[in-house]
C-alpha positions in Angstrom: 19.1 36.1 -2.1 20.0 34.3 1.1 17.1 35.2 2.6 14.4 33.9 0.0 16.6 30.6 -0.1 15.7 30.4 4.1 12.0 31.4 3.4 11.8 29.1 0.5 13.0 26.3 2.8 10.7 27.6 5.7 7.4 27.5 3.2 8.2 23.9 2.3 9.0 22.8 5.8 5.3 24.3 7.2 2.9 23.4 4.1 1.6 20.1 3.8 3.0 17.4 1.3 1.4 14.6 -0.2 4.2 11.7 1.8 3.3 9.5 4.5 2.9 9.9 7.8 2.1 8.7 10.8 -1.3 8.6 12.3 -2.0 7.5 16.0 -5.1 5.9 16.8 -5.8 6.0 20.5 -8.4 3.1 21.6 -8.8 3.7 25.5 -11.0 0.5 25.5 -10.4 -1.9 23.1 -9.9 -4.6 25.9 -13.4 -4.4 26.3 -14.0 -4.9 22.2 -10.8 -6.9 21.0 -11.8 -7.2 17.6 -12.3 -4.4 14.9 -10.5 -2.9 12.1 -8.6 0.4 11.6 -9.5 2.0 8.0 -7.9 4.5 5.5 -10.2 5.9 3.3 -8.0 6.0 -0.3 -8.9 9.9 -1.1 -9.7 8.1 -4.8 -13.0 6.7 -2.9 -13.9 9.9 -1.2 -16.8 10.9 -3.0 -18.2 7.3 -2.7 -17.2 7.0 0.9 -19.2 10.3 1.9 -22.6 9.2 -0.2 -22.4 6.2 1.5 -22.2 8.1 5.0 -24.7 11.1 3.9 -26.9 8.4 3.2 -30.8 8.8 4.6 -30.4 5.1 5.8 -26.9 5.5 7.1 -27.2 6.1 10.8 -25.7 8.1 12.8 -25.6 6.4 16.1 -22.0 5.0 16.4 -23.1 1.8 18.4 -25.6 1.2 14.8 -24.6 -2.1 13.9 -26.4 -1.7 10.5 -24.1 1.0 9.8 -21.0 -1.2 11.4 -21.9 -3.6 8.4 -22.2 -0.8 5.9 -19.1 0.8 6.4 -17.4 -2.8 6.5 -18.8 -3.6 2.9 -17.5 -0.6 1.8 -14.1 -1.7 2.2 -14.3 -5.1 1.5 -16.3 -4.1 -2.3 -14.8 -0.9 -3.2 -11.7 0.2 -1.0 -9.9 -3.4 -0.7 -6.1 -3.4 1.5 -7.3 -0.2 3.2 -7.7 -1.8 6.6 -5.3 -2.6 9.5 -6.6 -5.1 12.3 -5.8 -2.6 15.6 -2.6 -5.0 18.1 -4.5 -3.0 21.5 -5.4 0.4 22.6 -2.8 2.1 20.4 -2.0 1.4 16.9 -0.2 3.8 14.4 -0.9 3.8 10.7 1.1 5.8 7.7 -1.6 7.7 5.7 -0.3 9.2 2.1 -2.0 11.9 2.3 -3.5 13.9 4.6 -5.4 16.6 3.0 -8.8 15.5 2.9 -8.6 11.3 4.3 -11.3 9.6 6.7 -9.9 7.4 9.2 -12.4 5.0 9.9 -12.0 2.4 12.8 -14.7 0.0 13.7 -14.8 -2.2 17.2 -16.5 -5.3 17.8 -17.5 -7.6 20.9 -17.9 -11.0 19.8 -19.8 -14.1 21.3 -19.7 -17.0 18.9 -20.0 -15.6 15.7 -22.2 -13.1 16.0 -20.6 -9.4 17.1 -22.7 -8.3 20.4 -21.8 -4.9 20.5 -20.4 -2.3 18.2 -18.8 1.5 17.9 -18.1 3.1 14.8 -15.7 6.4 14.5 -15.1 8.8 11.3 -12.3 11.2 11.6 -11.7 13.3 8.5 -7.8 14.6 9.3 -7.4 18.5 8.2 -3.5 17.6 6.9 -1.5 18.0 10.1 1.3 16.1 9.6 1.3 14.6 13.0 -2.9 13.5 13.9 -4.3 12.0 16.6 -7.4 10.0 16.5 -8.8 9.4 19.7 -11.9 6.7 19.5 -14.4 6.9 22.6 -16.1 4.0 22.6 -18.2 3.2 25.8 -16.8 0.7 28.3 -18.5 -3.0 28.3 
């Protein structure tokens, strides 16, 4: 009886719950961007999220500003309070659940108001409980 009591703990302790934890976004060169947003796809929105990026006009080169500005209405229209404004290179955010959530995280280079240069990243984690998301955007 001891024994199941130890495996019973053991089970619990390796599977994945649904409680938040810590994800850390690694931005090796945001001084070149300084201004973007760090997002957290609400698994609610997940269908919507992934017609929007399955799209046929959805591009898939990460410096598409077109798709910048797409994945930036989506969260100001459907998935509002899901974004964190990224303090430097690293920034760690508490996701609720883990099991099937993008991380989105979008950098800008602005001159005036108008963002020169853009790199998009979507990480979908696999429910580790601790993730790393590691963004290579190209140096400036």
């Amino acid at each position: 009886m001891k024994s199941l009591a130890i495996l019973a703990l053991l089970l619990f302790a390796v599977s994945p719950a649904a409680f938040a934890a810590p994800v850390h976004v690694l931005i090796p060169n945001w001084s070149s961007y300084t201004q973007g947003m760090i997002c957290i796809v609400d698994a609610g929105y997940n269908s919507q999220f992934s017609n929007l990026i399955h799209a046929s006009d959805f591009a898939t080169d990460r410096t598409d500003r077109n798709s910048a500005l797409k994945l930036m209405s989506f969260f100001k229209d459907v998935d509002v309070d899901a974004c964190y404004v990224p303090k430097g290179s690293s920034q760690h955010v508490n996701v609720e659940n883990r099991d099937n959530v993008y991380v989105v995280t979008i950098l800008m280079r602005v001159a005036g108001d108008r963002a020169t240069n853009v790199y998009w990243n979507i990480t979908n984690l696999d429910g580790h409980i601790e993730q790393y998301v590691t963004v290579d955007a190209p140096a400036l």
